[in-house]
PyMOL commands that place a pseudoatom at each C-alpha (Angstrom):
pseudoatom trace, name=CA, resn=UNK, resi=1, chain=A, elem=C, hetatm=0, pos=[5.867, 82.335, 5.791]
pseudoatom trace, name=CA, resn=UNK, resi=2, chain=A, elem=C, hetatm=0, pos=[5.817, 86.047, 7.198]
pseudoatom trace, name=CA, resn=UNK, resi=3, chain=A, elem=C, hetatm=0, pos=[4.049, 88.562, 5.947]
pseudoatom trace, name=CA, resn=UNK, resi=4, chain=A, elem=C, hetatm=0, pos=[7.104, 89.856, 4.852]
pseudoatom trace, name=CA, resn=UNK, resi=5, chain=A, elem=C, hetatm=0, pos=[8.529, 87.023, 3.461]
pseudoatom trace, name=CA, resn=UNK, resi=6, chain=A, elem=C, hetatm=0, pos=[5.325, 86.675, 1.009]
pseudoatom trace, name=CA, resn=UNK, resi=7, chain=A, elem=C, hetatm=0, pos=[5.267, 90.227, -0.271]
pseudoatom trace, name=CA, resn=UNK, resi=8, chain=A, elem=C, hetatm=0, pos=[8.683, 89.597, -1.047]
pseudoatom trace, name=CA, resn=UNK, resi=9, chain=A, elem=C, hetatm=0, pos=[7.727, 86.182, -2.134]
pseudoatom trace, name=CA, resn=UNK, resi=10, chain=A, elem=C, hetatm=0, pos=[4.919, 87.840, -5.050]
pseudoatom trace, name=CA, resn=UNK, resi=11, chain=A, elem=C, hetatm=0, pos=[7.258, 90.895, -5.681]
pseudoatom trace, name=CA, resn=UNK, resi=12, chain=A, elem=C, hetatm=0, pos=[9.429, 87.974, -7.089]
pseudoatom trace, name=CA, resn=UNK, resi=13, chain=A, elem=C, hetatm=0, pos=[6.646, 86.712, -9.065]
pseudoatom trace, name=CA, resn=UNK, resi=14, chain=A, elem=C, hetatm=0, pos=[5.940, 83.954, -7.170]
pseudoatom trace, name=CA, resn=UNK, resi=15, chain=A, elem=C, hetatm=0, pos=[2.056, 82.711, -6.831]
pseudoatom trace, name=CA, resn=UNK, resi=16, chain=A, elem=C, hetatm=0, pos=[0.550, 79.323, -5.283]
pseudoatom trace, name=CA, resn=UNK, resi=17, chain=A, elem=C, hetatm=0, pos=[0.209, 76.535, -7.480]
pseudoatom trace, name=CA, resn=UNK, resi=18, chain=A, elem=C, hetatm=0, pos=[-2.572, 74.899, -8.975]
pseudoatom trace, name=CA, resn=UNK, resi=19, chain=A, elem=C, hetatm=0, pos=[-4.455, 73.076, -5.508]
pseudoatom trace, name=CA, resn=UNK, resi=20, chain=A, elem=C, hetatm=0, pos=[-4.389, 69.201, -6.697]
pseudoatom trace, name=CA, resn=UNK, resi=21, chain=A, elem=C, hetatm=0, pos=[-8.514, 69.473, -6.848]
pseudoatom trace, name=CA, resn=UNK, resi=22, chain=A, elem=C, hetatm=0, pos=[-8.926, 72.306, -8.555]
pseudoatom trace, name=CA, resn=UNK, resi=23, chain=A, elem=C, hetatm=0, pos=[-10.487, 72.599, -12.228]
pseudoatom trace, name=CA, resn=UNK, resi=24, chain=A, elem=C, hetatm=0, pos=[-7.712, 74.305, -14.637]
pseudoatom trace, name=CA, resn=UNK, resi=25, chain=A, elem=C, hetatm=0, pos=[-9.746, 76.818, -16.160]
pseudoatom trace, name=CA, resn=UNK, resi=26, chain=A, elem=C, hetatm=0, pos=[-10.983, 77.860, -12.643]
pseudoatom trace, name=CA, resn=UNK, resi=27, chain=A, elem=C, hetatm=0, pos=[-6.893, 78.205, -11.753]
pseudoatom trace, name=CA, resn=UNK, resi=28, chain=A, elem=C, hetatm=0, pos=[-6.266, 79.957, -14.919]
pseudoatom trace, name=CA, resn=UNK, resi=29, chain=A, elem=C, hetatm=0, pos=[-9.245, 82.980, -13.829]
pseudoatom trace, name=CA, resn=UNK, resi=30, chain=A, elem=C, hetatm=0, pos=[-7.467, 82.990, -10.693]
pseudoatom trace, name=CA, resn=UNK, resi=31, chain=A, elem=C, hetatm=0, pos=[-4.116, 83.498, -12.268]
pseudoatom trace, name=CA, resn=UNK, resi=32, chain=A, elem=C, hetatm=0, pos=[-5.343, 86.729, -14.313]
pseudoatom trace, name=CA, resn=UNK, resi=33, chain=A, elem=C, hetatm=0, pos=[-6.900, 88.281, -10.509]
pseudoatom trace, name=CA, resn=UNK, resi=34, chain=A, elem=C, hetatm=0, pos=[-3.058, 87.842, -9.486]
pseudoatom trace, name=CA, resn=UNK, resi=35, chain=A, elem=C, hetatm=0, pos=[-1.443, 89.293, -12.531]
pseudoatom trace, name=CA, resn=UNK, resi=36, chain=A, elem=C, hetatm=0, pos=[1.130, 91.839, -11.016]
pseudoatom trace, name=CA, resn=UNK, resi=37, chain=A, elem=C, hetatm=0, pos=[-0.468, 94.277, -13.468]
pseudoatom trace, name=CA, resn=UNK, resi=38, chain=A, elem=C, hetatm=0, pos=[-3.537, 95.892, -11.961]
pseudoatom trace, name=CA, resn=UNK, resi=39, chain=A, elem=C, hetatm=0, pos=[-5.286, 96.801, -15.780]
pseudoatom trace, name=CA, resn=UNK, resi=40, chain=A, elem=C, hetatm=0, pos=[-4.345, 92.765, -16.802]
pseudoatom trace, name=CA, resn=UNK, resi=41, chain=A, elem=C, hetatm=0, pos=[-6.800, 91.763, -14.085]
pseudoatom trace, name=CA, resn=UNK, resi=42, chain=A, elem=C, hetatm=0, pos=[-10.416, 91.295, -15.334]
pseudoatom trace, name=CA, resn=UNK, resi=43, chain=A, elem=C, hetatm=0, pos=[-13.137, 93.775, -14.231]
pseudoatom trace, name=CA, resn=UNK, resi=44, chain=A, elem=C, hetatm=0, pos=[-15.631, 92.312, -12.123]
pseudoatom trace, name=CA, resn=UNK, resi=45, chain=A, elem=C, hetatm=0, pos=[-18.335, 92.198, -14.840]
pseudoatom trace, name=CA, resn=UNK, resi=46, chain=A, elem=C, hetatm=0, pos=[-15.690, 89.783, -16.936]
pseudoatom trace, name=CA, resn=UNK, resi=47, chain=A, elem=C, hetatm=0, pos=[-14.823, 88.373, -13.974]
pseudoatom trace, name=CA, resn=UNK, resi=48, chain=A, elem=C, hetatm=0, pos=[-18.685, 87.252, -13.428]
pseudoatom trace, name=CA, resn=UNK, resi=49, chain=A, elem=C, hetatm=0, pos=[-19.420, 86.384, -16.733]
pseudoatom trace, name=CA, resn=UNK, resi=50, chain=A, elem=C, hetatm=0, pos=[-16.692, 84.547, -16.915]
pseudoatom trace, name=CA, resn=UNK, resi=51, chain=A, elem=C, hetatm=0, pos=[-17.716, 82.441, -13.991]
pseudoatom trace, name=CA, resn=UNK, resi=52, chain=A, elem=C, hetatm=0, pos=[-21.561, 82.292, -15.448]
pseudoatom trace, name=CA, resn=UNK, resi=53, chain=A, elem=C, hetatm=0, pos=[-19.397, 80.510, -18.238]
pseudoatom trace, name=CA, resn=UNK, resi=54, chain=A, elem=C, hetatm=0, pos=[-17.889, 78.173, -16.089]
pseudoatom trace, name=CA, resn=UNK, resi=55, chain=A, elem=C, hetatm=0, pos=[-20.963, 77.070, -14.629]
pseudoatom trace, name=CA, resn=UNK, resi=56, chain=A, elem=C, hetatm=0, pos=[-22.631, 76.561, -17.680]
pseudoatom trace, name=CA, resn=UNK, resi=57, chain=A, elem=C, hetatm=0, pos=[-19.718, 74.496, -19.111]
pseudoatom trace, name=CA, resn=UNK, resi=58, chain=A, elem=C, hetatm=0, pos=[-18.902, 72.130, -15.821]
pseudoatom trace, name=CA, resn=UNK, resi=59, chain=A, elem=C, hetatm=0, pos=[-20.492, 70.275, -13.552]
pseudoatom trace, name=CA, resn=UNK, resi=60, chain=A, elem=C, hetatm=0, pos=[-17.398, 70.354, -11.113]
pseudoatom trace, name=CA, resn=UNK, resi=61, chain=A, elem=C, hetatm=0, pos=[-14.889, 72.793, -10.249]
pseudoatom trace, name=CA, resn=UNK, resi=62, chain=A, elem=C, hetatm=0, pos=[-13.329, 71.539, -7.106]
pseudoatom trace, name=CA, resn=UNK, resi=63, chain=A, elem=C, hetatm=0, pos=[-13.384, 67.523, -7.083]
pseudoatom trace, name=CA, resn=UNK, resi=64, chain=A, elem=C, hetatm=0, pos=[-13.775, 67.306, -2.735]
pseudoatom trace, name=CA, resn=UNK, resi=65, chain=A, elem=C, hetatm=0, pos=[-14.525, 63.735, -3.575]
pseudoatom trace, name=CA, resn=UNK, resi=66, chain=A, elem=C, hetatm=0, pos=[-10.793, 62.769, -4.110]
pseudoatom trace, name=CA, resn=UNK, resi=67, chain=A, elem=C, hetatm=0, pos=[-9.492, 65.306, -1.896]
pseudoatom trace, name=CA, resn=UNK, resi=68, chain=A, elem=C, hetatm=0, pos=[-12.130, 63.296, 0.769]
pseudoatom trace, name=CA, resn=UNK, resi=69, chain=A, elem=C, hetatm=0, pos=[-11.184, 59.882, -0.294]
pseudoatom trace, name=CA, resn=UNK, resi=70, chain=A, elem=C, hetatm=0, pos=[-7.352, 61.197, 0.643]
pseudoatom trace, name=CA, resn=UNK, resi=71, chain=A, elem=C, hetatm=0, pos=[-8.063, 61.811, 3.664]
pseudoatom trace, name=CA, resn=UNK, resi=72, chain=A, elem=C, hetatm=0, pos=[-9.881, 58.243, 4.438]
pseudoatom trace, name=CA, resn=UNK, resi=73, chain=A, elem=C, hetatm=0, pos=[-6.442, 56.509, 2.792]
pseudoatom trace, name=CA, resn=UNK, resi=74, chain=A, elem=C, hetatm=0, pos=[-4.256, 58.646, 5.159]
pseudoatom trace, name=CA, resn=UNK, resi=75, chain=A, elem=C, hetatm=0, pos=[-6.477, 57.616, 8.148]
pseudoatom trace, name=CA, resn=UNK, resi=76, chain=A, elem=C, hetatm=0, pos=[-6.156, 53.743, 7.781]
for i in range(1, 76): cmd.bond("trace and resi %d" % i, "trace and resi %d" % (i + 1))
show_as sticks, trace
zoom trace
């Protein structure tokens, strides 16, 4: 894409989808930072504690074992 073509692309709404790897609840924070309405987006102090949460709760956020074993099944 352009640059123009993804301004107009997140003027429209649109966002990136959830990466296959990715823990929901760590998509979901990143969802509110994109919210098209600045005072929706969490401070950074909620934003941090939030991700203190996170850590506390899970022992994975981004699985780069499957997104690694992918890769090795594409190769062969």
């Amino acid at each position: 894409m352009t640059n123009e073509e993804v301004i107009a692309y997140l003027k429209q709404g649109g966002r990136m989808n959830k990466p296959k790897y990715c823990d929901g609840d760590l998509y979901l924070l990143v969802m509110k930072c994109w919210s098209e309405k600045p005072k929706r987006r969490p401070k950074f102090k909620e934003l941090a504690s939030e991700l203190e949460e996170m850590e506390l709760d899970k022992e994975v956020y981004i699985n780069m074992n499957g997104a690694y074993e992918d890769k090795i099944t594409a190769t062969e």
